[in-house]
N, C-alpha and C positions, 0 to 999 in steps of 0.2 A: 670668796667662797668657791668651795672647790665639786665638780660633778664627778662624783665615783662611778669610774667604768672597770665593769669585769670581763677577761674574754674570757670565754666556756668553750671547747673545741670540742666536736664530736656531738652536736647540737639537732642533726637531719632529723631522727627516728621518735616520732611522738611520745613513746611511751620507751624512750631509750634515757640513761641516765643523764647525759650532758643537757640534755631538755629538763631535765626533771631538776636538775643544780639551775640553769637557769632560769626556772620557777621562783624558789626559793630564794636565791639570792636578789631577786627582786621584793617580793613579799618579806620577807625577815631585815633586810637590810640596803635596802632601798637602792641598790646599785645599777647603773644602767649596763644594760647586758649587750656584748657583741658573740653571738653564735658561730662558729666556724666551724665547718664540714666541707670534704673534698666529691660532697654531693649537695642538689639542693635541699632546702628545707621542706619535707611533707607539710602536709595540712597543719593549720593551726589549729586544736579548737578552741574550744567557748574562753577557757582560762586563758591560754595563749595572747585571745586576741584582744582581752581586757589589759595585759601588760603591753601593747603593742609600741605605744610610745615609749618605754623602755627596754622594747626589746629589736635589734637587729641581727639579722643573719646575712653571712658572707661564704662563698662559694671560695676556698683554698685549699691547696695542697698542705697540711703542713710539713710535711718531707722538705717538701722544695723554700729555701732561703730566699729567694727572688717574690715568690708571692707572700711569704713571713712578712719581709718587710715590708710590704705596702700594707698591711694590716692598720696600719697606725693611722693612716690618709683616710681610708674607708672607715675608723673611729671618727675619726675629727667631721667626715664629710654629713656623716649620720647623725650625728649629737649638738654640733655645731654649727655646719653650716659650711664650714671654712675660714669663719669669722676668729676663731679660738679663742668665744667668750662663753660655751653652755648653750645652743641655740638661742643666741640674743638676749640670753641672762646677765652678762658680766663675769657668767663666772668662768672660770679655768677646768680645763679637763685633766683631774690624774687616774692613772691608771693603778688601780689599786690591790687588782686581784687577777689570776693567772690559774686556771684550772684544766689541765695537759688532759683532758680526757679521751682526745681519739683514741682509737685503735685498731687493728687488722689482726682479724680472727682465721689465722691462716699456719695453725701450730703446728700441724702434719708436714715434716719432712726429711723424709728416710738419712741417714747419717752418709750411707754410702753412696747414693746419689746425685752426682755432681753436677750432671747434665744442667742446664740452665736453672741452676738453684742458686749461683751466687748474687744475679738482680733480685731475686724472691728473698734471699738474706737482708739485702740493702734493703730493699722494701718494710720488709715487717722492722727491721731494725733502725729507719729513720723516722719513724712514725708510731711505734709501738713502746715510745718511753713512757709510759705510764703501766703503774705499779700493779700488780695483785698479786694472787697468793702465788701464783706459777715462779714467783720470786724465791718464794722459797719452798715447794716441794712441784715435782716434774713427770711427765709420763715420758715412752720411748718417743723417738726422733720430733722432740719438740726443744731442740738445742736452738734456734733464731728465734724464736718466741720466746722460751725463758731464761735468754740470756739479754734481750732488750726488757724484760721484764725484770728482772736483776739489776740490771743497769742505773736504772731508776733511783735506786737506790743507794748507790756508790753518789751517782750524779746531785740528790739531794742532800747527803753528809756534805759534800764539797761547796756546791751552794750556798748553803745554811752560812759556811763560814765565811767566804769569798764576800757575800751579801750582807755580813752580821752588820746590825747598825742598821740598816735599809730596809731589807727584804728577811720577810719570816718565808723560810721554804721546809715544806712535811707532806709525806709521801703517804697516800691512801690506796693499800691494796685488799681490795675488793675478792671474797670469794664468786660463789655460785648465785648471782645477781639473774633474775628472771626479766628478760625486758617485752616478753611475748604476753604479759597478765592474764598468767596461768596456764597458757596453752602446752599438751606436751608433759607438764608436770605431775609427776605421777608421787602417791602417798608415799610410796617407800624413798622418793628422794627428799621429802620431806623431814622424813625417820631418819635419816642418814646424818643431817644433822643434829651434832647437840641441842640445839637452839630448835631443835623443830619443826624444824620451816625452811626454804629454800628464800634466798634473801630477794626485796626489790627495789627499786631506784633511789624509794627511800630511807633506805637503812645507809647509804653513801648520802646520800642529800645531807643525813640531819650532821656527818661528818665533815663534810665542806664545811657547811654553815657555821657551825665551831670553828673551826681553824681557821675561815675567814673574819671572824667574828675580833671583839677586843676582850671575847673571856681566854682567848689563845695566847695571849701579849709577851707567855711565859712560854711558850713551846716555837722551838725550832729544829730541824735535823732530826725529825721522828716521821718513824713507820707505824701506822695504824693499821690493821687489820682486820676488817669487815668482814666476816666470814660465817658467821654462825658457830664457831668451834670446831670447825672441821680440820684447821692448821695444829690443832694439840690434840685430835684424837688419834690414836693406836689401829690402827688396820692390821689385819691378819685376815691369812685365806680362809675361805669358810670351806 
C-alpha cells in the first residue's frame, strides 16, 4: 500500500491559492500534502490545523536546484520518519502529484532599461513557470513575466510527451484570481468579466482537483483557462 504525497508550491499566504489546492487536495482525495514557499508558512487556521497531520510546510527557493532537491528527504522525514514504510505503516511513499504554483508578481519592467534587470529576468524567469492568462495576452514592458508565463506552456507540450506512460502533465492559467477576500475589489471589476465576478482560489482549486483526479486518466498536454471570459472578450477604447 502506497501513501500519496502531493507537493503544492506557493503554500505561505492563507487565503492565497496554493493553500487553498492544499485544502482540497487533502479533503477530496486524501493525499498527504508537502507546502513549499521561499517564505514561512502564516498562521493556520481552524481548517488548516484539523488537516495538520497531512499537511506539511517547507521553507525553499524553488529557483534554486540545490534546495529542489533536498525536497524529497524533508518528504520522507515528515511522512515517514526516515523509515520509508508511511510513518510506521508499512507502507511505501509515492509521489503522485506536482502543483508549480509559486510565483513573482514582479511584471513591470521597461524594455529599454538594462541597468541591473538581467538578475530581475533570471529571477521572475526561474520561478515564474506557472501558467496564466499573461500567456497568452500582454500589457507594455511585461516581456520576463509573460514570456515565463508562455514558457509554461511549450514546457508542458514537451513534458506530456517526454512523460507519456508515467506522468499526465496540464497547464492551469489562471486569470484575475482575488487572494485579498474582496478587498480593493470594486463592482465594475466585477462587470468586466463575462462571468461576473472576479475569480477566487476556488474557481483553480476545483481545477487541480480534476486533473489530479482519475476522471483526468484521458487528458494530457492541455491548457486550461480559468478566467471568467475575459481571454475571448473584444476590448476597444471607450
Amino acid at each position: 500500500m502506497s501513501v500519496k504525497i502531493a507537493v503544492v508550491t506557493g503554500t505561505a499566504k492563507p487565503l492565497g491559492i496554493g493553500r487553498a489546492i492544499a485544502r482540497a487536495l487533502i479533503s477530496s482525495l486524501n493525499y498527504k500534502i508537502v507546502g513549499i514557499d521561499i517564505e514561512n508558512a502564516e498562521r493556520l487556521d481552524e481548517e488548516d490545523l484539523a488537516f495538520k497531520a497531512q499537511y506539511t510546510h517547507h521553507k525553499c527557493d524553488v529557483s534554486s536546484a540545490e534546495q529542489v532537491s533536498k525536497i524529497w528527504d524533508s518528504v520522507e522525514k515528515a511522512f515517514d520518519g526516515g523509515g520509508g514504510g508511511g510513518r510506521g505503516t508499512g507502507s511505501s511513499l509515492e509521489l503522485s502529484c506536482i502543483i508549480n504554483n509559486a510565483g513573482i508578481a514582479d511584471p513591470d519592467m521597461p524594455v529599454g532599461d538594462t541597468n541591473a534587470r538581467i538578475s530581475r529576468w533570471k529571477s521572475v524567469v526561474g520561478v515564474n513557470l506557472t501558467a496564466s492568462t499573461r500567456a497568452l495576452m500582454s500589457e507594455p514592458n511585461t516581456e520576463a513575466y509573460s514570456a515565463s508565463k508562455a514558457g509554461l506552456l511549450g514546457l508542458t507540450h514537451a513534458l506530456s510527451q517526454s512523460l507519456a506512460g508515467k506522468v499526465r502533465v496540464n497547464a492551469i492559467l489562471p486569470g484575475w484570481i482575488d487572494t485579498t477576500g474582496g478587498e480593493g475589489v470594486k463592482a465594475e471589476d466585477h462587470a468586466f468579466h463575462p462571468a461576473q465576478r472576479v475569480g477566487n482560489p476556488e474557481d483553480v482549486v476545483e481545477m487541480c482537483v480534476f486533473l489530479a483526479g482519475p476522471q483526468a486518466g484521458f487528458i494530457t498536454g492541455q491548457e486550461f483557462v480559468v478566467d471568467g471570459g475575459v481571454t475571448k472578450k473584444m476590448i476597444y477604447p471607450q
